[in-house]
RODRENKE-192073 format. One record per residue (C-alpha): x, z negated, y negated; residue number from 1; residue in three letters. Coordinates in nm, 3 decimals. Each point is the difference from the previous one (the first is absolute). Layout:
BEGIN
<firo><px>X</px><pz>Z</pz><py>Y</py><i>NUM</i><aa>Ala</aa></firo>
...
//
This chain:
BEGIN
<firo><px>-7.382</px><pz>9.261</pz><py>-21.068</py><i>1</i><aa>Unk</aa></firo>
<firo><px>-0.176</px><pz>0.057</pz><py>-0.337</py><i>2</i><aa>Unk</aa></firo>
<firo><px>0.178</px><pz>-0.373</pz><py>-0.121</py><i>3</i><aa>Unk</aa></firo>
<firo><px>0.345</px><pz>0.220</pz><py>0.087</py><i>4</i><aa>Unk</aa></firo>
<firo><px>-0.074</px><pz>0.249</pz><py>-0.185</py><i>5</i><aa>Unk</aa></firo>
<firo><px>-0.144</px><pz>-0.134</pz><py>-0.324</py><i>6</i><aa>Unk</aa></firo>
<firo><px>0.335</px><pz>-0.272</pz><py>-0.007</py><i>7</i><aa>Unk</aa></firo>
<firo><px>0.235</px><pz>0.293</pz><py>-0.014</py><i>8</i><aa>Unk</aa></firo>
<firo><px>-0.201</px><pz>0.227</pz><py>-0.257</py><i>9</i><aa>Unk</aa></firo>
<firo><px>0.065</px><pz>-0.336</pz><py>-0.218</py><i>10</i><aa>Unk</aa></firo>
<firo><px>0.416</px><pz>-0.009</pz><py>0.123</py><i>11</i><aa>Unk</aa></firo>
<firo><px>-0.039</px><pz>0.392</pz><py>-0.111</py><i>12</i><aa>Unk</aa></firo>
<firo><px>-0.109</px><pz>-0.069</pz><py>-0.374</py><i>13</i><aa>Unk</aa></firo>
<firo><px>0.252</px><pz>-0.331</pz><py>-0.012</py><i>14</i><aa>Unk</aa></firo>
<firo><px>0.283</px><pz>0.225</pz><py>0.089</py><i>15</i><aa>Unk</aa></firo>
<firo><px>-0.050</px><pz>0.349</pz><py>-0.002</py><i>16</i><aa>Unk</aa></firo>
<firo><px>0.334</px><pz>0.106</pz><py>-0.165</py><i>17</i><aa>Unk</aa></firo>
<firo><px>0.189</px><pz>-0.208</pz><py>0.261</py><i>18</i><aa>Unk</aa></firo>
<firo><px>-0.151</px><pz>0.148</pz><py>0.319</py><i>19</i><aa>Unk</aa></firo>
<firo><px>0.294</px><pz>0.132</pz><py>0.206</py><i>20</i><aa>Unk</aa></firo>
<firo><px>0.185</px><pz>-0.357</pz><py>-0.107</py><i>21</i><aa>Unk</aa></firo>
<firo><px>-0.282</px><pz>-0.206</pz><py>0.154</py><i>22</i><aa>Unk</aa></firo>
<firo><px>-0.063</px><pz>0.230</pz><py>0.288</py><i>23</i><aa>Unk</aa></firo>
<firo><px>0.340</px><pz>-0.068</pz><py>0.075</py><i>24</i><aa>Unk</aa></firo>
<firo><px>-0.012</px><pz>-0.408</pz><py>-0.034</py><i>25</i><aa>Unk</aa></firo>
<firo><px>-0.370</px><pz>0.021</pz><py>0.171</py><i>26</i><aa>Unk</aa></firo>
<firo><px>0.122</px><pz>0.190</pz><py>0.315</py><i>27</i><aa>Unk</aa></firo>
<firo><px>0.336</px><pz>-0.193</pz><py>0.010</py><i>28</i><aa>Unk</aa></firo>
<firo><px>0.192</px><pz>0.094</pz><py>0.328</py><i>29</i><aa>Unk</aa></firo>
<firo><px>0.268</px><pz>-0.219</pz><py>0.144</py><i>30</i><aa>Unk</aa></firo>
<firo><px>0.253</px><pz>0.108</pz><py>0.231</py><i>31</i><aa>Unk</aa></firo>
<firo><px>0.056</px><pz>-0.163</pz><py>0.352</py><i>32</i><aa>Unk</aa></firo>
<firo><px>0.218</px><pz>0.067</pz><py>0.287</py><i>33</i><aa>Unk</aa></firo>
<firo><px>-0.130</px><pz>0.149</pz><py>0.334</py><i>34</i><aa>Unk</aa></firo>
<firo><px>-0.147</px><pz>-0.259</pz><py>0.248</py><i>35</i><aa>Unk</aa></firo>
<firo><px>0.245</px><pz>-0.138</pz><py>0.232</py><i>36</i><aa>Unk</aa></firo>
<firo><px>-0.258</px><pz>-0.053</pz><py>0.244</py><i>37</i><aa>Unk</aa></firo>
<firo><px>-0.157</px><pz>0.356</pz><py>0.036</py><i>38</i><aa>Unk</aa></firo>
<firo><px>-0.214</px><pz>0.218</pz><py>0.307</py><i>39</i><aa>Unk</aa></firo>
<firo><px>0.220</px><pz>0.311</pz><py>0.066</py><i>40</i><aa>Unk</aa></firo>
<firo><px>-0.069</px><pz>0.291</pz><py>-0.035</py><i>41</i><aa>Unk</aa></firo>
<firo><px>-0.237</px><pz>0.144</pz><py>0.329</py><i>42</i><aa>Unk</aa></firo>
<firo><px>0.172</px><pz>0.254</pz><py>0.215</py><i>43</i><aa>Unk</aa></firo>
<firo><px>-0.321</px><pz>0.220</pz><py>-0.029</py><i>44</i><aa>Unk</aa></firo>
<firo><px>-0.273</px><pz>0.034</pz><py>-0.241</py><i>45</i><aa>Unk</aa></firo>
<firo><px>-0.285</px><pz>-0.217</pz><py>-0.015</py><i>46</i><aa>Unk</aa></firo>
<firo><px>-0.259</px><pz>-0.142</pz><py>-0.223</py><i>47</i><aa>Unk</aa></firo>
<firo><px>0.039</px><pz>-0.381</pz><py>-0.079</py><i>48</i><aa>Unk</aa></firo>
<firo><px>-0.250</px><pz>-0.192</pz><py>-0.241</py><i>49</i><aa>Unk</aa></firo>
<firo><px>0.118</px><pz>-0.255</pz><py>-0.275</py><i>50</i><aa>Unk</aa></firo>
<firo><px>-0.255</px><pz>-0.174</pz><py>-0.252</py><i>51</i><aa>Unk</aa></firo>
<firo><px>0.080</px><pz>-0.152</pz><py>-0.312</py><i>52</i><aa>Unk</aa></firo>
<firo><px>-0.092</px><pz>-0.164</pz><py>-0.303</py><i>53</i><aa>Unk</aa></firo>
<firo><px>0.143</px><pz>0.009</pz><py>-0.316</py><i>54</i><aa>Unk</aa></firo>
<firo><px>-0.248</px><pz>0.001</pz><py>-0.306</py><i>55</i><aa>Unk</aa></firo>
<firo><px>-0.274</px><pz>0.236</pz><py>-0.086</py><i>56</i><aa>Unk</aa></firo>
<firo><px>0.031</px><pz>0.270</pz><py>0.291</py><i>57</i><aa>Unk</aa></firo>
<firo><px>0.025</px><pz>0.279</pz><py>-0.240</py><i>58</i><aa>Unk</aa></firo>
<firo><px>0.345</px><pz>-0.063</pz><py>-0.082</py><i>59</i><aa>Unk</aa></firo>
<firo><px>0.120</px><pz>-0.065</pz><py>0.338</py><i>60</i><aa>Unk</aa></firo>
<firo><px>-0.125</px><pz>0.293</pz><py>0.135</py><i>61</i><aa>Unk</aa></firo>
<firo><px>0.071</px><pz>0.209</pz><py>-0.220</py><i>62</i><aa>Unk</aa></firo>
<firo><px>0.377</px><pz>-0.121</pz><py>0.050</py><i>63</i><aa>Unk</aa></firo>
<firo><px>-0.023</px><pz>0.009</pz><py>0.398</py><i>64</i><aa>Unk</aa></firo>
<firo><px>-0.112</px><pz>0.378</pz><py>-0.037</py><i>65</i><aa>Unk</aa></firo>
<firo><px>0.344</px><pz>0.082</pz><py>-0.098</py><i>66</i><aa>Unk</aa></firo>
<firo><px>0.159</px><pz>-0.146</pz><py>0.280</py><i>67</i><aa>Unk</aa></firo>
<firo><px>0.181</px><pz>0.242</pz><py>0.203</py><i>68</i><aa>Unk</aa></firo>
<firo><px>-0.103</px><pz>-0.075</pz><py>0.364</py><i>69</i><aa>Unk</aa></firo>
<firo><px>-0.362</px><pz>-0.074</pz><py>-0.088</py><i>70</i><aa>Unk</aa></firo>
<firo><px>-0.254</px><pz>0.193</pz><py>0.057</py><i>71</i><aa>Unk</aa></firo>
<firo><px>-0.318</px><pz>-0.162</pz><py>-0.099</py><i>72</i><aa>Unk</aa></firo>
<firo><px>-0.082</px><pz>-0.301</pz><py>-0.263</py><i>73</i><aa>Unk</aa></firo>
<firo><px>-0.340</px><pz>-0.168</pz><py>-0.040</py><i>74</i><aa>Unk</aa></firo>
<firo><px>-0.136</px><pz>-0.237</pz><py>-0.216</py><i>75</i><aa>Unk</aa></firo>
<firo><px>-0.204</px><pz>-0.291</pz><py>0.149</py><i>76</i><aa>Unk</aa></firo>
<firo><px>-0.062</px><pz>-0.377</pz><py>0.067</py><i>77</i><aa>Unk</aa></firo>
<firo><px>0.183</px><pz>-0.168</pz><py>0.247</py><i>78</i><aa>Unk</aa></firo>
<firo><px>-0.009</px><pz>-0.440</pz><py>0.063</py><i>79</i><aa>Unk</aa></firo>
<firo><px>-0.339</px><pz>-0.034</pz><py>0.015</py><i>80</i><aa>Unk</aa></firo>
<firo><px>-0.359</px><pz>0.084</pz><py>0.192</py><i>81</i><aa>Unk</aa></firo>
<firo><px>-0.123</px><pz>0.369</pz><py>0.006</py><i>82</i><aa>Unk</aa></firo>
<firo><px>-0.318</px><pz>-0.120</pz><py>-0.094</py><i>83</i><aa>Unk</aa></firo>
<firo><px>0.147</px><pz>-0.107</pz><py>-0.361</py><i>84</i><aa>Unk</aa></firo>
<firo><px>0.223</px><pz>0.313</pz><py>-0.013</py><i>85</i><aa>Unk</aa></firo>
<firo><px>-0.131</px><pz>0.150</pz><py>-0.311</py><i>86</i><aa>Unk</aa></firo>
<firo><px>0.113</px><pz>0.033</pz><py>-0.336</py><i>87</i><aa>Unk</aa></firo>
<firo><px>-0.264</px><pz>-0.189</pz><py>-0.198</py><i>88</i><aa>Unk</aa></firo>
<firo><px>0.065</px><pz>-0.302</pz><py>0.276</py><i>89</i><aa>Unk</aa></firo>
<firo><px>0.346</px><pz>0.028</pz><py>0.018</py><i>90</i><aa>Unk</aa></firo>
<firo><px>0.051</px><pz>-0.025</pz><py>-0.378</py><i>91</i><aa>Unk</aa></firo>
<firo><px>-0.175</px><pz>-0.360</pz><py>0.031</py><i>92</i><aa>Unk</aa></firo>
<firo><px>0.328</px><pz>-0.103</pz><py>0.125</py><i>93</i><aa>Unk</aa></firo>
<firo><px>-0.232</px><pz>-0.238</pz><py>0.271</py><i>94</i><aa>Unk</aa></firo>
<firo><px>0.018</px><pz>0.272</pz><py>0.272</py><i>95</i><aa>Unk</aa></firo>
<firo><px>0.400</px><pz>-0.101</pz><py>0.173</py><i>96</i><aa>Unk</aa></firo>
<firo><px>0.058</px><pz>0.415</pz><py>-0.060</py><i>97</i><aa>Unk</aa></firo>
<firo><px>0.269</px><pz>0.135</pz><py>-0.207</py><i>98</i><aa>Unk</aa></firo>
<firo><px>-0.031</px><pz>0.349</pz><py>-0.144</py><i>99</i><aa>Unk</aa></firo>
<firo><px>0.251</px><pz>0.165</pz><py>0.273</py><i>100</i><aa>Unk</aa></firo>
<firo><px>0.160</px><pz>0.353</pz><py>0.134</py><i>101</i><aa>Unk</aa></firo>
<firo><px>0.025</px><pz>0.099</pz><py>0.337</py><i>102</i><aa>Unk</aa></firo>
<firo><px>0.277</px><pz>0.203</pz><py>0.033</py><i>103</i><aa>Unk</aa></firo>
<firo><px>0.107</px><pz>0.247</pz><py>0.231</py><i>104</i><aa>Unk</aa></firo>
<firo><px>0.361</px><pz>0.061</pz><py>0.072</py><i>105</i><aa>Unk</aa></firo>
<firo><px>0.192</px><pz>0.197</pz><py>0.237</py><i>106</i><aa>Unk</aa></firo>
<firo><px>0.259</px><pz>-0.251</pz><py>0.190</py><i>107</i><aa>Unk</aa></firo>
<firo><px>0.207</px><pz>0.280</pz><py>0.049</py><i>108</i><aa>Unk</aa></firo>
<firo><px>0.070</px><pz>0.059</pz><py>-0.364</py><i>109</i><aa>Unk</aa></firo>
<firo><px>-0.030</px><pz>-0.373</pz><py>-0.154</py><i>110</i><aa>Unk</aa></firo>
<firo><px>-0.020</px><pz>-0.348</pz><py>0.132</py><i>111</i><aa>Unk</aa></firo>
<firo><px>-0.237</px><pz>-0.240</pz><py>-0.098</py><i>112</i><aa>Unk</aa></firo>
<firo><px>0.303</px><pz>-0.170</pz><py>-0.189</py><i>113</i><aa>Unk</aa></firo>
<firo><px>0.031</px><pz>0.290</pz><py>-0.234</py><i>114</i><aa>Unk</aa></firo>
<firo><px>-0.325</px><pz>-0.038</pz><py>-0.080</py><i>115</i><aa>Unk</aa></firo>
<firo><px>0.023</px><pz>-0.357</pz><py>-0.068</py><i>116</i><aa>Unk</aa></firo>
<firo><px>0.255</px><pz>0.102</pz><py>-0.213</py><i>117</i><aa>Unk</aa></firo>
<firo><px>-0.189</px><pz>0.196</pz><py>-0.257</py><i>118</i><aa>Unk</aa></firo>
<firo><px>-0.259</px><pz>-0.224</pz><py>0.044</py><i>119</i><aa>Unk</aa></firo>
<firo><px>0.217</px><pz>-0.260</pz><py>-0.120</py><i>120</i><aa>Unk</aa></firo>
<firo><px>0.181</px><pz>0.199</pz><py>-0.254</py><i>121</i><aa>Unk</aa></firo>
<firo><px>-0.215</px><pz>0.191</pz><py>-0.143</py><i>122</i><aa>Unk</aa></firo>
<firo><px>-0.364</px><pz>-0.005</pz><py>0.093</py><i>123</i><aa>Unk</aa></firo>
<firo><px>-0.085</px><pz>-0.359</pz><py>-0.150</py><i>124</i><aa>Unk</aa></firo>
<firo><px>0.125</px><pz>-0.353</pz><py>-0.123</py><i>125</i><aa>Unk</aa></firo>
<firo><px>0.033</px><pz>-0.180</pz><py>0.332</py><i>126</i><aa>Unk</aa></firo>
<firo><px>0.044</px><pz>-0.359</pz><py>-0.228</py><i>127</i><aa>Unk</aa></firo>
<firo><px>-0.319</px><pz>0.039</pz><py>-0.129</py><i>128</i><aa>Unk</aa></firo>
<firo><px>-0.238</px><pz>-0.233</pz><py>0.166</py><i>129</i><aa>Unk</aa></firo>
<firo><px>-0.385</px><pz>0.145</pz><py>0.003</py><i>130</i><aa>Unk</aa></firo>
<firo><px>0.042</px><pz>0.224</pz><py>-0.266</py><i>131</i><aa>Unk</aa></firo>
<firo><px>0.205</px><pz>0.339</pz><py>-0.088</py><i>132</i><aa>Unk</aa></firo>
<firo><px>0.058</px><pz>0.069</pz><py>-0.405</py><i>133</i><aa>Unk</aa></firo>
<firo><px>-0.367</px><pz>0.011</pz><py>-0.147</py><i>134</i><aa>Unk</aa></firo>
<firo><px>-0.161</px><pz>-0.087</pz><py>0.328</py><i>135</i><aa>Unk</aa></firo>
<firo><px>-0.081</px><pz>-0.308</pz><py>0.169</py><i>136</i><aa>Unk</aa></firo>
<firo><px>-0.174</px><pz>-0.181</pz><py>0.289</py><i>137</i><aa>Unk</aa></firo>
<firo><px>0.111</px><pz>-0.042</pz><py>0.318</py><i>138</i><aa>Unk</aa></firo>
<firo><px>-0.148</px><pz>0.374</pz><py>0.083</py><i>139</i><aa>Unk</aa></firo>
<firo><px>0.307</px><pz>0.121</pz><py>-0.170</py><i>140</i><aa>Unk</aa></firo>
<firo><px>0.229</px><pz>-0.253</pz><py>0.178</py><i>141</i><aa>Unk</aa></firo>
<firo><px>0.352</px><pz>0.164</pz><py>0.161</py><i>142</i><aa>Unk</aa></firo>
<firo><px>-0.044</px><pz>0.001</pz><py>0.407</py><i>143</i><aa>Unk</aa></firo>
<firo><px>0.146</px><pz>0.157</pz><py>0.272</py><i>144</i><aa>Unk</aa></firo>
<firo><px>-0.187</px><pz>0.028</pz><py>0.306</py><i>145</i><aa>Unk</aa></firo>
<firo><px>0.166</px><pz>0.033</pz><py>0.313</py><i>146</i><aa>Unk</aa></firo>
<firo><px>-0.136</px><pz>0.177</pz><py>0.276</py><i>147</i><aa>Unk</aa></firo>
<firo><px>0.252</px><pz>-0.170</pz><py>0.271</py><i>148</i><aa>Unk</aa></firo>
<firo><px>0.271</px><pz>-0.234</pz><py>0.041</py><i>149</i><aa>Unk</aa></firo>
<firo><px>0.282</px><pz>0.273</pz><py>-0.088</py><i>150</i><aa>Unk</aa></firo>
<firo><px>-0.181</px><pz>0.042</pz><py>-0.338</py><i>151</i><aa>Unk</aa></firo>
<firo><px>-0.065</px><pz>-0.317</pz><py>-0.028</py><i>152</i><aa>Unk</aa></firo>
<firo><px>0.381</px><pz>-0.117</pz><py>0.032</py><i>153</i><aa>Unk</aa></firo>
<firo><px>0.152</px><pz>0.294</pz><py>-0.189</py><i>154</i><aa>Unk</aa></firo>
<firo><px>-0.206</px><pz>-0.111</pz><py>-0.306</py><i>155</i><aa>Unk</aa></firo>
<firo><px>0.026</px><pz>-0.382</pz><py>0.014</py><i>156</i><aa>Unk</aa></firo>
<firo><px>0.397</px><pz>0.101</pz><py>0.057</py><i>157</i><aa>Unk</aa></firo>
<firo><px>0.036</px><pz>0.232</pz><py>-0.323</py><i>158</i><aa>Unk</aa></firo>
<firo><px>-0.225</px><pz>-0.231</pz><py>-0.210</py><i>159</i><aa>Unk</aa></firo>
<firo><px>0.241</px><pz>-0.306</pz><py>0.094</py><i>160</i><aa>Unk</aa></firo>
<firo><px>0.338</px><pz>0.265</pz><py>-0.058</py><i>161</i><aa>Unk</aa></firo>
<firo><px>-0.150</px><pz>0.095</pz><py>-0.331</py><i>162</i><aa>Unk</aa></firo>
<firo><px>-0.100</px><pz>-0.376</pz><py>-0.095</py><i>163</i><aa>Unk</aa></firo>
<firo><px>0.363</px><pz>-0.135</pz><py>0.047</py><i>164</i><aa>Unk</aa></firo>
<firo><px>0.182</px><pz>0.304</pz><py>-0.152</py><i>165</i><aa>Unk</aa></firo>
<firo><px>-0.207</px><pz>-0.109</pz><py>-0.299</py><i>166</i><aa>Unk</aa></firo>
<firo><px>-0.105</px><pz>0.373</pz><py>-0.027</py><i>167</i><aa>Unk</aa></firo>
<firo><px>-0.264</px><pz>-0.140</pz><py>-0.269</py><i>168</i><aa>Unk</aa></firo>
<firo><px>0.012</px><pz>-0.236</pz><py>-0.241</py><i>169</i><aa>Unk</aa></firo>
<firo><px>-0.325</px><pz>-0.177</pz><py>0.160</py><i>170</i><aa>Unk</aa></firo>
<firo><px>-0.089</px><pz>-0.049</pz><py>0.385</py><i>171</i><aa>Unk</aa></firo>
<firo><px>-0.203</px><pz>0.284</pz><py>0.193</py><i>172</i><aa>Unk</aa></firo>
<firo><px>-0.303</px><pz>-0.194</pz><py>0.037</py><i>173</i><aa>Unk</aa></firo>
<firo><px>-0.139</px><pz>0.267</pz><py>0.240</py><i>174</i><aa>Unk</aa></firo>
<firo><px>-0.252</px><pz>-0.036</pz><py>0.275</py><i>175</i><aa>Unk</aa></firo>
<firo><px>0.116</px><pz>0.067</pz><py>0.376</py><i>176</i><aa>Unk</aa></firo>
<firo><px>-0.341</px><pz>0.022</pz><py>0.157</py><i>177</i><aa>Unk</aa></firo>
<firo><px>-0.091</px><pz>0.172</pz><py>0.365</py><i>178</i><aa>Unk</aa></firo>
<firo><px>-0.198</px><pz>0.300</pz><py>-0.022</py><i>179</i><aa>Unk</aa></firo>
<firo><px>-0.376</px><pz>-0.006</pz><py>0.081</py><i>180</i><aa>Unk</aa></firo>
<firo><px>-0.181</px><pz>0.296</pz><py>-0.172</py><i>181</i><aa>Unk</aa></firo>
<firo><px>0.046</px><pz>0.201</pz><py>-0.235</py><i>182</i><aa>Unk</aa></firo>
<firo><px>-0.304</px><pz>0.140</pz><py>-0.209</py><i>183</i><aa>Unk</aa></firo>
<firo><px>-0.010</px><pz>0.353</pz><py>-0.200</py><i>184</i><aa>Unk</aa></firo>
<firo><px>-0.057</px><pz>-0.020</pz><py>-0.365</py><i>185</i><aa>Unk</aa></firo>
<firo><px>-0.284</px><pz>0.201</pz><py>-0.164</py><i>186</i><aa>Unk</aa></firo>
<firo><px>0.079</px><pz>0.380</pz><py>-0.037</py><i>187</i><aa>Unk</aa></firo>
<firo><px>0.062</px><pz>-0.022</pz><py>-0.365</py><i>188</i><aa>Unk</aa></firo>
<firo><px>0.267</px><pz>-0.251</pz><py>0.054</py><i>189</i><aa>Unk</aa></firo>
<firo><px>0.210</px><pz>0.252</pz><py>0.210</py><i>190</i><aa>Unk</aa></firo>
<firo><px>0.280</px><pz>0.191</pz><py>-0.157</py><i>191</i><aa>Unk</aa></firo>
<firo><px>-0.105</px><pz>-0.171</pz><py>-0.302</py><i>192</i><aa>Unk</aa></firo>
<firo><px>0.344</px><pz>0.068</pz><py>-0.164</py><i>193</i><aa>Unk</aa></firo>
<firo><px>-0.047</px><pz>0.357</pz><py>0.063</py><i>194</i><aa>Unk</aa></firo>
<firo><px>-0.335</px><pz>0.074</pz><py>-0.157</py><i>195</i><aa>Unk</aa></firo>
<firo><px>0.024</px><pz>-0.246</pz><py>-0.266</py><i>196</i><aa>Unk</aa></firo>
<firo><px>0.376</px><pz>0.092</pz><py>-0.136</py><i>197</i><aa>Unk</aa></firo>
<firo><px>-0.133</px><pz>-0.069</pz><py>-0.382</py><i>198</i><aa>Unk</aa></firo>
<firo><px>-0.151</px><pz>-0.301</pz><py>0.041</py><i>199</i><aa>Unk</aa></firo>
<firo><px>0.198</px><pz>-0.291</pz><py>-0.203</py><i>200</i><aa>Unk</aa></firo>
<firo><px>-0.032</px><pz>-0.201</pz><py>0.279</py><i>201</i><aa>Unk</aa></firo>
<firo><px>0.236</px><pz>0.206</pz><py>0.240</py><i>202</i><aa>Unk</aa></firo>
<firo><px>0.205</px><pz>0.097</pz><py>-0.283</py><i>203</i><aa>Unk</aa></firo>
<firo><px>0.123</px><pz>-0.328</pz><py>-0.082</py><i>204</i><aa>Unk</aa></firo>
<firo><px>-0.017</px><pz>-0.206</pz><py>0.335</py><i>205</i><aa>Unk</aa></firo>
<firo><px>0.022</px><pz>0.325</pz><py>0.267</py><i>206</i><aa>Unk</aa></firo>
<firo><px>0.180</px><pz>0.258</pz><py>-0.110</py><i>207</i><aa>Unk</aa></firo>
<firo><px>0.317</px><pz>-0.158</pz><py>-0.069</py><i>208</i><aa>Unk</aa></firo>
<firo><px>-0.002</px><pz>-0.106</pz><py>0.329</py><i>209</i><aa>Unk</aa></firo>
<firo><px>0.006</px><pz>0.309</pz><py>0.144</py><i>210</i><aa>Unk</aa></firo>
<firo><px>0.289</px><pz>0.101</pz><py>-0.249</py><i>211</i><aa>Unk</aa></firo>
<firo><px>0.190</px><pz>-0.278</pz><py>0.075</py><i>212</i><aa>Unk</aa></firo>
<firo><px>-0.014</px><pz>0.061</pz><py>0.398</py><i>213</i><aa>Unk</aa></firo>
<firo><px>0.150</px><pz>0.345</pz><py>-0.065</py><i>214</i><aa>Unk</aa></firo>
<firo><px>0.310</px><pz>-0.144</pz><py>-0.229</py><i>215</i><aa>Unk</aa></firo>
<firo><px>0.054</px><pz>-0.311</pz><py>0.156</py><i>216</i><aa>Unk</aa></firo>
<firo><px>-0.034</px><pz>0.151</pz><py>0.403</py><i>217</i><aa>Unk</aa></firo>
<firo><px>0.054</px><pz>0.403</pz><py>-0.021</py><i>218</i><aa>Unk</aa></firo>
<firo><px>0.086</px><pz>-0.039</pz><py>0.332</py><i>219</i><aa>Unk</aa></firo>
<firo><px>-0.337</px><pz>-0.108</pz><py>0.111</py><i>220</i><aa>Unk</aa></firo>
<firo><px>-0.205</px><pz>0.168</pz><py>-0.227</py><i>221</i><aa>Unk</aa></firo>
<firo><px>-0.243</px><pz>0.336</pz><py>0.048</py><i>222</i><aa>Unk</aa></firo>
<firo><px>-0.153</px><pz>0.214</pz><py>-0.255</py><i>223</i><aa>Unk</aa></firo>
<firo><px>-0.375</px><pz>0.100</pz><py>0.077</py><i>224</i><aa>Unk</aa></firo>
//
């Protein structure tokens, strides 16, 4: 991700007295109601999966590690062959993948709703269409893929609730796909956010999301 990295050394320079200002406008969060169409909570604990895409995966799981109810985030391709599931291929944008997370949630503390909320809210642009802020391609489209009908029909519901409460000021343009694999990153793209806290990259674009999870949802957010 050496093209992300060099682009926001040059944002640095261009505006390094305004940082926390553009952080702020970079990272924007937007607030949304709860789904009305929403799993409940299970009666017992038990590990469910949900995969998304949102973006470079840094950001998103970075944002997802906060979660309370979640217990493990990984970053990965998801959308296209595993034989094409690797970074250099990927970032061709000819693969069908989309850098992804699989997360894994207890249904017993949130619902896959909640966690279409933040994904919504805070963890991308969901109007952007194959691209998020400096990034583009259709590797860094927004996608949600379902791994059965009750997914599938709790996030075509909340995108349609959100679309005609005019939540944002364009139309979610993202992807409701059925799940087929999902493919780990490389090792140094895990926890990226974590080991790389410095790097302009995350500061501008990741960082803030994070943040704005913890103002904007306190009730859903976890410190690590």
């Amino acid at each position: 991700m050496m093209d992300r990295y060099f682009a926001a050394i040059a944002v640095v320079f261009l505006i390094v007295a305004t940082m926390v200002a553009c952080s702020a406008v970079t990272a924007s969060a937007t607030a949304i109601p709860d789904p009305a169409l929403d799993a409940p909570l299970a009666t017992t604990k038990g590990e469910q999966i949900a995969v998304l895409a949102g973006g470079c995966f840094w950001g998103v799981e970075a944002v997802f590690e906060h979660v309370k109810g979640v217990s493990d985030v990984r970053s990965g391709y998801s959308g296209g062959s595993p034989a094409t599931a690797q970074y250099e291929k990927v970032g061709s944008g000819k693969t069908g993948h989309a850098e992804s997370v699989r997360i894994t949630y207890d249904a017993s503390q949130i619902s896959y709703g909640q966690l279409l909320k933040v994904f919504f809210a805070v963890a991308h642009d969901p109007t952007e269409l194959n691209r998020q802020g400096p990034d583009t391609g259709t590797q860094y489209r927004s996608a949600i893929f379902y791994a059965n009908e009750e997914q599938k029909r709790i996030a075509q519901a909340y995108i349609e609730q959100l679309n005609r409460a005019k939540v944002f000021k364009r139309p979610i343009v993202t992807e409701v796909a059925a799940f087929q694999s999902f493919n780990e990153a490389e090792a140094y793209h895990q926890d990226y956010l974590v080991n790389h806290p410095d790097e302009p990259y995350i500061v501008i674009n990741d960082l803030p999301k994070v943040e704005n999870l913890r103002k904007q949802l306190p009730g859903l957010y976890k410190a690590k």
